[in-house]
SERO-644540 format. One line per 3 residues: number of its first residue (from 0); for each residue x, y, z of C-alpha. Coordinates in nm, 4 decimals, always signed. Layout:
! SERO-644540
NUM) X Y Z ~ ...
! end
This chain:
! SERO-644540
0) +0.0000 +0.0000 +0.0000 ~ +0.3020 +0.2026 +0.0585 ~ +0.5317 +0.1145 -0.2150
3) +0.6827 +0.4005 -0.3900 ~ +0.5541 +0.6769 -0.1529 ~ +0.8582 +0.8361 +0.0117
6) +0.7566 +0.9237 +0.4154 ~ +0.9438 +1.1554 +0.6457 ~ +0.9916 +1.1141 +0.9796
9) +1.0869 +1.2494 +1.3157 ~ +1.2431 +1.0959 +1.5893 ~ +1.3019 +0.7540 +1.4100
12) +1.6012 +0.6342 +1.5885 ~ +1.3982 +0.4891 +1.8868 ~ +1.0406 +0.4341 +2.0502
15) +0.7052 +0.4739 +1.8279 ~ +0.9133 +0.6817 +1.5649 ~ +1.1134 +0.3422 +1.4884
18) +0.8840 +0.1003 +1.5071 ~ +0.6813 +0.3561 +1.2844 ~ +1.0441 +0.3580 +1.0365
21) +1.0228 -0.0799 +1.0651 ~ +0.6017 -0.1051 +0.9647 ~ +0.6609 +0.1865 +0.6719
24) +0.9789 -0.0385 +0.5559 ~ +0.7448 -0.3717 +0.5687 ~ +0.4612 -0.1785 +0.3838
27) +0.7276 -0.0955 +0.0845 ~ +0.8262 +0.2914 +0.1584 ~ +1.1037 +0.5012 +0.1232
30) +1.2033 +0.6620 +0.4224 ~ +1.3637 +0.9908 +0.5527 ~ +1.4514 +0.9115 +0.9075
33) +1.5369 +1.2420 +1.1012 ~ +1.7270 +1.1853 +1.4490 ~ +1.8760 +1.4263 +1.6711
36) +2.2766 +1.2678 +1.6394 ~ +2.4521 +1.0424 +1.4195 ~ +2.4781 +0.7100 +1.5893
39) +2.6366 +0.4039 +1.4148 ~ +2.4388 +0.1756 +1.5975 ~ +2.1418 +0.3491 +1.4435
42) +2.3062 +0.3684 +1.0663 ~ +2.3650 -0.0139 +1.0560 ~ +1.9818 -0.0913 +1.1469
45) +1.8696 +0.1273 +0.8685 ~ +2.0451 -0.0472 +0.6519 ~ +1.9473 -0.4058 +0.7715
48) +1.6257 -0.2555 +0.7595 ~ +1.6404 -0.1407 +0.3838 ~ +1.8057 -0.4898 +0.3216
51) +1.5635 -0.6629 +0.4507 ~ +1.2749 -0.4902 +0.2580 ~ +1.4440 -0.3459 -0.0560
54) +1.3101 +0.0200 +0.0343 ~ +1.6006 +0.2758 +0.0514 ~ +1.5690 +0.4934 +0.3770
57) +1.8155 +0.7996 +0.4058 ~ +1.9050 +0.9054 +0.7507 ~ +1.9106 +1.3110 +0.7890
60) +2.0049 +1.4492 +1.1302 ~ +1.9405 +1.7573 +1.3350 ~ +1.8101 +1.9051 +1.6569
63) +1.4563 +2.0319 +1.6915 ~ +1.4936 +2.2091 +1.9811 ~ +1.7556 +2.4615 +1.7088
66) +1.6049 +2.6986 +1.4819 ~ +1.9174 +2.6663 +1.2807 ~ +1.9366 +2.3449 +1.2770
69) +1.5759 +2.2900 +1.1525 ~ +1.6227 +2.5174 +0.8617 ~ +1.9554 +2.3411 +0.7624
72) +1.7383 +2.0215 +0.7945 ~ +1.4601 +2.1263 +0.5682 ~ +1.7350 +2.2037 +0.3389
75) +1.9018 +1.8756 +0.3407 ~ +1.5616 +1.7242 +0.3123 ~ +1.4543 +1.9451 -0.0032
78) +1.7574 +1.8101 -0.1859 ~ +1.6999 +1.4872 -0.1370 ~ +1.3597 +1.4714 -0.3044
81) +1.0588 +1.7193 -0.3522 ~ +0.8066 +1.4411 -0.3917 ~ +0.7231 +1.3610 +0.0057
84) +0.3762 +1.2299 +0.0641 ~ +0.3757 +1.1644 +0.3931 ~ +0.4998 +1.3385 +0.6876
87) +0.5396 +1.1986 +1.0711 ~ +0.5609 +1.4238 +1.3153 ~ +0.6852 +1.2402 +1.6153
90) +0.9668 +1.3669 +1.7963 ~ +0.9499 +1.4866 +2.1446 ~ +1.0593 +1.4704 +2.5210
93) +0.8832 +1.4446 +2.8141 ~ +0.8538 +1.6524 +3.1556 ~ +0.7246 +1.5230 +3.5229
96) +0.7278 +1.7843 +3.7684 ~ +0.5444 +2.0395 +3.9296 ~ +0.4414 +2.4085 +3.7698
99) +0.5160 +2.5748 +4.0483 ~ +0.8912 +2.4588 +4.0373 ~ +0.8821 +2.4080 +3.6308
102) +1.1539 +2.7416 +3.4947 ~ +0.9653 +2.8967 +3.2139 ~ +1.2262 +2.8147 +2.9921
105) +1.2127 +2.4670 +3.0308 ~ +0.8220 +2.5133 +2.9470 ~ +0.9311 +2.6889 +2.6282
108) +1.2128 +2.4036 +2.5602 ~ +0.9286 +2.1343 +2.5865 ~ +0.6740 +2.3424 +2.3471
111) +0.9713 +2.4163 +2.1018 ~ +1.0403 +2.0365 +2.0524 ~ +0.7052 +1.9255 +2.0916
114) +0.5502 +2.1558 +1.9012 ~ +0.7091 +2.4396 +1.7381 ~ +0.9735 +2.2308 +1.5950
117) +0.6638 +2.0291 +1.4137 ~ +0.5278 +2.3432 +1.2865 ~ +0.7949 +2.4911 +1.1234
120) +0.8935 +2.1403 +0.9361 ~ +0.5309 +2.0700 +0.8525 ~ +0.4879 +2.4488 +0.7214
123) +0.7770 +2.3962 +0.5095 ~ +0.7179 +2.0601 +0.3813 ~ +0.3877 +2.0855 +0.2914
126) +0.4349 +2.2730 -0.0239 ~ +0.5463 +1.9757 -0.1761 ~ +0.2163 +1.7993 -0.1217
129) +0.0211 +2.1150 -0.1743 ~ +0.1879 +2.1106 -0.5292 ~ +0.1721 +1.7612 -0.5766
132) -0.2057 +1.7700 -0.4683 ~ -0.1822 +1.4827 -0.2048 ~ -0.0435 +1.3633 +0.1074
135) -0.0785 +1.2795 +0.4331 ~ +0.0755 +1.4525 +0.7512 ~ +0.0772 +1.2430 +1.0712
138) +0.1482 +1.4417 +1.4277 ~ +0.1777 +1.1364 +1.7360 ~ +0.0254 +1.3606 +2.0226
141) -0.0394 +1.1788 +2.3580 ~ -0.3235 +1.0982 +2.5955 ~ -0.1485 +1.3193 +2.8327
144) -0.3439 +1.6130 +2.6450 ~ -0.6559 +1.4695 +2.7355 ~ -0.5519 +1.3153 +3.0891
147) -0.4027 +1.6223 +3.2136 ~ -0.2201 +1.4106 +3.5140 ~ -0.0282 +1.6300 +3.7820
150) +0.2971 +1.7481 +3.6889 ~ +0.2960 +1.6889 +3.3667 ~ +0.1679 +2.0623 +3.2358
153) +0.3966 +2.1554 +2.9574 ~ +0.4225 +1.8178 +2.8160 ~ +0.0352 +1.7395 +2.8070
156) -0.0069 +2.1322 +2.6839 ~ +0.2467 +2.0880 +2.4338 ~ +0.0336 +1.7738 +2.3479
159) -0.2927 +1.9398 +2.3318 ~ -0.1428 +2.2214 +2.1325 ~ -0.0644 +1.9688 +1.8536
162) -0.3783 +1.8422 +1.8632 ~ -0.5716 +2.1973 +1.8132 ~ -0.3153 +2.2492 +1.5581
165) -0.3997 +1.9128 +1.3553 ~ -0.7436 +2.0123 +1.3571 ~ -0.7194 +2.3318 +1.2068
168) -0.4748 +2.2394 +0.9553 ~ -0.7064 +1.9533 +0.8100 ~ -0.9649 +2.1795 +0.7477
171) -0.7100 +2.4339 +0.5581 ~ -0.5335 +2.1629 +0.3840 ~ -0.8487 +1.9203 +0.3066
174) -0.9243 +2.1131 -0.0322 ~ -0.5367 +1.9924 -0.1912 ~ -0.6312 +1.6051 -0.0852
177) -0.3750 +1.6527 +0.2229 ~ -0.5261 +1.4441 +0.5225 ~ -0.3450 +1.5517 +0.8568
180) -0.4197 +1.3249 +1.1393 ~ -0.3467 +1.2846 +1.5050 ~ -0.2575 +0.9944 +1.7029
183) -0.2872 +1.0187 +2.0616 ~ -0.1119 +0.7020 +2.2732 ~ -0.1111 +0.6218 +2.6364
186) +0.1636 +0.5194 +2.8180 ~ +0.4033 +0.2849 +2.6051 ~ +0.7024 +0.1264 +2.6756
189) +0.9876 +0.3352 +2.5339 ~ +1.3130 +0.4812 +2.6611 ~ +1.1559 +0.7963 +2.7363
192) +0.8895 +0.6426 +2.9904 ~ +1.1308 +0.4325 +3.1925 ~ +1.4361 +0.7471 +3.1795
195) +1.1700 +1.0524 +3.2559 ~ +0.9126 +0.9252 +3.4445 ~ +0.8619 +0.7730 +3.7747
198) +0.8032 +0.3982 +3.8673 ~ +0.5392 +0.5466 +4.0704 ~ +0.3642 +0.7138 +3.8518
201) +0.4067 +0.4474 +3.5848 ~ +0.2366 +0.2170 +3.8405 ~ -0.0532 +0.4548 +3.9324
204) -0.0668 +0.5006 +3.5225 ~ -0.1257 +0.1301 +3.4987 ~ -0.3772 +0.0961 +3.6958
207) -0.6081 +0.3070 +3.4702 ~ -0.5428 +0.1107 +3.1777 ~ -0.7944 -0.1977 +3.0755
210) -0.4852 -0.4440 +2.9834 ~ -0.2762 -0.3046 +3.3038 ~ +0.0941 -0.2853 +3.1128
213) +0.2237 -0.0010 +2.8624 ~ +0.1022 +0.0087 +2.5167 ~ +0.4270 -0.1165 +2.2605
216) +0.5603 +0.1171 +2.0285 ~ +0.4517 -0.1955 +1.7747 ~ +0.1128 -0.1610 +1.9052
219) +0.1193 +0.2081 +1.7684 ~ +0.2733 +0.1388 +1.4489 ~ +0.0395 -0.1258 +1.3687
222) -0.2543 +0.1677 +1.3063 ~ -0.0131 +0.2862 +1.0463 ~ -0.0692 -0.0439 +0.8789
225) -0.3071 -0.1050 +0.5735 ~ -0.5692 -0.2953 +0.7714 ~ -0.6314 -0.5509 +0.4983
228) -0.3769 -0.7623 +0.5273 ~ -0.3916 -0.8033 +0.9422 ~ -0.7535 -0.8558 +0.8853
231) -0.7852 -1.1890 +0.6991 ~ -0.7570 -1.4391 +0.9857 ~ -0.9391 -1.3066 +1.2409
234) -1.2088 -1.4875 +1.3863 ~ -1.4569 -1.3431 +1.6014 ~ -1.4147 -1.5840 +1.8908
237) -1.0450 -1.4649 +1.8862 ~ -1.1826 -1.1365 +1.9818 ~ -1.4271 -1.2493 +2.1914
240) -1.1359 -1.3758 +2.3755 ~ -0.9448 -1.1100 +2.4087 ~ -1.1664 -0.8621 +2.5596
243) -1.2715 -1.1912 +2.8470 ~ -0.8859 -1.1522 +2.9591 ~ -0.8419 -1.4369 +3.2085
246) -1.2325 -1.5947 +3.1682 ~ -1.2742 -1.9839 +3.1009 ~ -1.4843 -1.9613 +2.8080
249) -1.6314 -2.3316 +2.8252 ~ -1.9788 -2.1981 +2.9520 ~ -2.1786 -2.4918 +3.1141
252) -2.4574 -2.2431 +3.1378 ~ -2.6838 -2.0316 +2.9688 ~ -2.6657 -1.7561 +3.2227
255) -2.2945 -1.7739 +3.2271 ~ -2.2745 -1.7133 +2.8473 ~ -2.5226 -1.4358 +2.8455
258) -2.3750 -1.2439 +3.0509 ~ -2.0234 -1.2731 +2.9340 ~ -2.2018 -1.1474 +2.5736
261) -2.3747 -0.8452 +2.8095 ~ -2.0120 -0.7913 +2.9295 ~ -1.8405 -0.7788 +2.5801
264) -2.1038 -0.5925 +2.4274 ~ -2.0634 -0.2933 +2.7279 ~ -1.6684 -0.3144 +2.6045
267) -1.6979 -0.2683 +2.2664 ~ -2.0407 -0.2020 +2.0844 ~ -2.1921 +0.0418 +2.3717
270) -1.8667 +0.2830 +2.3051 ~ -1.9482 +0.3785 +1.9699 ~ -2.3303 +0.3883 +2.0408
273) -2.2488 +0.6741 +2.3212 ~ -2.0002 +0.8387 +2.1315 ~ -2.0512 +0.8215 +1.7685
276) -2.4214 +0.7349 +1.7231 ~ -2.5868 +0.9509 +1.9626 ~ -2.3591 +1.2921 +1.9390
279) -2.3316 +1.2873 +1.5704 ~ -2.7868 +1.2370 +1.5724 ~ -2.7926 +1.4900 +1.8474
282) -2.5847 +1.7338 +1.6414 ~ -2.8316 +1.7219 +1.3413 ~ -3.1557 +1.7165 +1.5577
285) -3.2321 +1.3462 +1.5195 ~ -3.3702 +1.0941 +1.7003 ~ -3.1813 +0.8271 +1.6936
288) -3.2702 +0.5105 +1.9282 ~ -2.9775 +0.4602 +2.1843 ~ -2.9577 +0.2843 +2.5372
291) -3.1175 +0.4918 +2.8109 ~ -2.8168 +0.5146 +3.0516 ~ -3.0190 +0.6869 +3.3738
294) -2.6825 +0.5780 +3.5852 ~ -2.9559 +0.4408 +3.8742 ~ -3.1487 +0.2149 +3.6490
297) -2.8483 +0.0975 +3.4955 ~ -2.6675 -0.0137 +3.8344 ~ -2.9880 -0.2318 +3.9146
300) -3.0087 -0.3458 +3.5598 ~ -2.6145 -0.4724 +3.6248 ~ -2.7208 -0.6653 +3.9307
303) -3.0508 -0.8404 +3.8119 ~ -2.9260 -1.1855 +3.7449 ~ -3.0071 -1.3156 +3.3754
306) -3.3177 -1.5105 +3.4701 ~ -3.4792 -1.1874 +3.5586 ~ -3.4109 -1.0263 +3.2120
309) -3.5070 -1.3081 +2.9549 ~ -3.7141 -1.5957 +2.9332 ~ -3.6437 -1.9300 +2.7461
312) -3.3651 -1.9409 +2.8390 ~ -3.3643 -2.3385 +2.7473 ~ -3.4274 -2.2744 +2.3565
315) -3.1488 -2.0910 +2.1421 ~ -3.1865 -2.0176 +1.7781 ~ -2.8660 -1.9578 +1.5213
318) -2.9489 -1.6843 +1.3114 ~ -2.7587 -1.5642 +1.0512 ~ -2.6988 -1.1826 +1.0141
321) -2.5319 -1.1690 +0.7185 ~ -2.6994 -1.4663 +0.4896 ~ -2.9338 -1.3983 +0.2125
324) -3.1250 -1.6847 +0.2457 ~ -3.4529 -1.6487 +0.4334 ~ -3.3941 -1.3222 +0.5520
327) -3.7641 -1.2770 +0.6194 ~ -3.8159 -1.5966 +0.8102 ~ -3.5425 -1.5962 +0.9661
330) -3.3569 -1.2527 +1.0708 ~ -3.7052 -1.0639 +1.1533 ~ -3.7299 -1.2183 +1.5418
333) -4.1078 -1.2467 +1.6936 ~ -4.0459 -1.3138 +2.0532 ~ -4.1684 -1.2422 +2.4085
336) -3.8567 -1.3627 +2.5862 ~ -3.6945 -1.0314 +2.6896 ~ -3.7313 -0.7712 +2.9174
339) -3.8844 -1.0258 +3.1322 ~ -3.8794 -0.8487 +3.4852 ~ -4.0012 -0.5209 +3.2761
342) -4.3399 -0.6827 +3.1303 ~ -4.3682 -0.8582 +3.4547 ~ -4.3986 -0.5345 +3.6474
345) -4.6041 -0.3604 +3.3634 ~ -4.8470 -0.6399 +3.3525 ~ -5.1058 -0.4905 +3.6446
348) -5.0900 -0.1226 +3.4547 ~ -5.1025 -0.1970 +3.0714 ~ -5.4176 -0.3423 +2.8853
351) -5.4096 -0.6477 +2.8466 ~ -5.2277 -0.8265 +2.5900 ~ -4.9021 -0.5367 +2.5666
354) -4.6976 -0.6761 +2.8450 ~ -4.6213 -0.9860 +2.6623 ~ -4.6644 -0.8713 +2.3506
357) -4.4108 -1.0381 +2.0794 ~ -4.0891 -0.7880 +1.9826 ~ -4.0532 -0.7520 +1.6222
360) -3.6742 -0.6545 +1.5196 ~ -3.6459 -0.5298 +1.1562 ~ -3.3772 -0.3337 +0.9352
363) -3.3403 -0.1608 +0.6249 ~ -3.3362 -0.3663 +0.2991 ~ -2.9914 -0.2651 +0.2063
366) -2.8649 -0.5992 +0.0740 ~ -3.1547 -0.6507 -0.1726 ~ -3.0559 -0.1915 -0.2439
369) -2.6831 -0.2760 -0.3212 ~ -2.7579 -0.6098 -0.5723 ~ -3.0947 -0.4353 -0.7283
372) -3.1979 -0.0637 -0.7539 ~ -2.8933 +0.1037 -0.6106 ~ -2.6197 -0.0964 -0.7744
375) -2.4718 +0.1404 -1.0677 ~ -2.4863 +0.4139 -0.7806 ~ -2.2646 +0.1070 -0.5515
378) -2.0225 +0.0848 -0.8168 ~ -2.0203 +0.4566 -0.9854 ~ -1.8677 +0.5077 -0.5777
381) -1.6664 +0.2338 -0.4792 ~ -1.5830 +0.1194 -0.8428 ~ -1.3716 +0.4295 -0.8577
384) -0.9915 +0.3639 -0.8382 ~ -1.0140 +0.7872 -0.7932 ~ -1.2088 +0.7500 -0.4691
387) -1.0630 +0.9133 -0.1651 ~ -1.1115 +0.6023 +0.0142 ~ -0.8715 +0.3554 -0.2131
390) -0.5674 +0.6243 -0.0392 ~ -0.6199 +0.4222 +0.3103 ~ -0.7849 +0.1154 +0.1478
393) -0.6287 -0.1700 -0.1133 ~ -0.8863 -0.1113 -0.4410 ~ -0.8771 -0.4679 -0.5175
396) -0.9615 -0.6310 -0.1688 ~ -1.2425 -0.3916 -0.1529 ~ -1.3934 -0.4832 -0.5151
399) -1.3631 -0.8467 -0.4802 ~ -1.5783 -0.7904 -0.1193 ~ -1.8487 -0.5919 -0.3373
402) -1.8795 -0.8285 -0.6031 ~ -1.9630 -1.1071 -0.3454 ~ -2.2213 -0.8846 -0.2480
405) -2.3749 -0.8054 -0.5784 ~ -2.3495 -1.1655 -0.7171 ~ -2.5250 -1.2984 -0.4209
408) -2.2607 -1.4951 -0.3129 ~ -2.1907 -1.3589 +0.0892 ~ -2.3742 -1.0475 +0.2220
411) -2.1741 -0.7522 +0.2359 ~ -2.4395 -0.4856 +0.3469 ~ -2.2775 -0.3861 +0.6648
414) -1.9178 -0.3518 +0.4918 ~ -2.0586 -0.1465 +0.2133 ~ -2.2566 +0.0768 +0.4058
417) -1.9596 +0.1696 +0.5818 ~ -1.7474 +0.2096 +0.2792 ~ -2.0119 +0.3898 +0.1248
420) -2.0350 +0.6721 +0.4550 ~ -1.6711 +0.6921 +0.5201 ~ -1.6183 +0.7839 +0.1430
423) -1.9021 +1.0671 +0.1704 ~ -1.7250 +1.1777 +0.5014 ~ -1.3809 +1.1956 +0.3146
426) -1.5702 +1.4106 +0.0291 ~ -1.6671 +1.6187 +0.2596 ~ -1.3606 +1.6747 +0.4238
429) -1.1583 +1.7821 +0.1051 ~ -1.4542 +2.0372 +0.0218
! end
């Protein structure tokens, strides 16, 4: 997906920035790896690196926290090629200690690195892509922007800073097909955290993350990775494993497996119902139907044990979502079973007959839209090898995934409705 795209980037000689250097290499780039000071240790894995993967990756070296050296850098840079598509802003240092005893110059050394420094190399760069008409321009913020932990004020402002500053540069720079992103990480495991900060606070730090360890600077360069290709052999029970860290999943009851689903559900599904479904239909004056979350009725709704919340719980059905066969018969669910302590309590108030009235679930006919009616509009989108989407996307795995759809052989509908929407949403961004 990379191959033939030439990618600069900061602070590549250790942490996120080089694991960022390895997964570009992997992915077929050319690389411009900028680090502070020559190192020969550093020089020989570059070019193991570029042996290894046949990419060529050309070290350049100066200090960010120099004006002077910057501009010589940019100048180096400009001679080495003036066709840079993508630009990784990830250089920085960190800071743990109290304002009241932080100089103001050390504040200003932290935003110079961590922020200024970025600006005046992305300001300078981005001609290129603005006269090339494309590129992408990558700045690795930090949680610490959004945590805002004590002592740590000029790094998590810096942070934040970059952040504001990547938001109102992909608006400016959308209209010249530049994308400019932010990644924000938590605390990973790089020379920085165990040289700057604390055991302490690494330990207090850990105990507010889900997996309780650092993040690996792998585990950030992997979202710098076509997804495609990590996506083919992953099975759903695989995931369902990882988010039930340290849970026997051989259920020998109903109950047991129920509420493990309630559990992984409340992990991953009930995150982008709160924060994606519900802001973006509150934004345009919609009504969109999202769980009630009155924090009350949810902590007794947490403690009512299955058998209070669904009847039969002795029958199971296997339905599939995505088949094409039967839909009606079989996808459209007539059943009485939930809510059971709900239409229990409602029977003495409503008339007769609604309490146990049968649940109907239904949803829009977009498989038989996408094979019938809407199919030349399908393809005159997604058929496009011109489509903003095929710049983060492989073309090819994407078409083969639509033509199962439209020949009937494996419903797509949920993939293309989201190809479909996050190509209108990258439209709209360029506008």
């Amino acid at each position: 997906m990379l191959k033939n795209k030439l990618a600069l980037i900061t602070g590549a000689n250790r942490g996120i920035g080089l694991s960022i250097l390895k997964k570009f290499s992997e992915n077929g780039a050319d690389i411009i790896a900028c680090a502070r000071s020559k190192n020969d240790e550093f020089e020989k894995l570059i070019f193991d690196i570029s042996q290894k993967y046949k990419n060529k990756i050309t070290p350049v070296y100066f200090d960010l926290s120099r004006e002077k050296e910057i501009k010589d850098g940019i100048e180096k840079i400009n001679t080495i090629s003036d066709k840079i598509e993508i630009i990784v802003n990830n250089a920085g240092v960190n800071q743990v200690s109290l304002f009241q005893m932080t100089p103001i110059e050390k504040m200003k050394e932290i935003f110079d690195i961590n922020f200024f420094s970025h600006l005046q190399l992305t300001q300078k760069l981005m001609k290129i892509m603005i006269k090339n008409k494309k590129g992408s321009i990558i700045n690795i913020s930090s949680n610490a922007a959004v945590e805002c932990d004590v002592g740590r004020s000029g790094y998590a402002a810096s942070k934040a800073a970059l952040i504001a500053f990547t938001k109102v540069l992909s608006k400016e720079l959308g209209s010249f097909n530049i994308r400019v992103n932010a990644v924000a990480p938590g605390l990973t495991n790089t020379s920085m955290m165990g040289k700057d900060i604390s055991k302490k606070i690494i330990d207090e730090a850990i105990k507010k993350v889900a997996l309780k360890r650092p993040a690996e600077p792998e585990e950030i360069s992997d979202l710098f990775s076509p997804s495609m290709n990590n996506l083919v052999d992953v099975s759903m029970q695989k995931v369902f494993n990882n988010v039930l860290l340290g849970v026997d999943n051989s259920f020998s009851k109903s109950e047991d497996c129920i509420n493990a689903c309630f559990y992984f559900e409340s992990k991953t599904f009930l995150h982008g119902l709160l924060m994606v479904e519900d802001k973006l239909s509150m934004a345009h004056s919609l009504e969109s139907r999202v769980p009630f979350l009155d924090n009350d009725l949810v902590d007794f709704a947490m403690q009512c044990p299955v058998k209070l919340k669904l009847g039969n719980l002795n029958e199971s059905s296997l339905i599939d979502e995505n088949g094409f066969v039967g839909k009606t018969s079989g996808e459209f669910q007539k059943t009485n079973a939930g809510k059971k302590i709900l239409r229990e309590a409602m029977e003495e108030i409503l008339p007769k007959g609604f309490a146990d009235a049968n649940k109907q679930g239904f949803s829009a006919p977009d498989a038989s839209w996408f094979r019938g009616e809407s199919v030349e509009y399908l393809r005159s989108v997604l058929s496009d090898e011109k489509a903003a989407i095929y710049n983060l996307l492989d073309y090819k795995t994407a078409q083969k995934f639509i033509d199962q759809h439209v020949k009937g052989k494996k419903n797509r509908r949920l993939l293309i409705w989201s190809l479909l929407s996050f190509e209108q949403w990258l439209q709209n961004e360029m506008v």
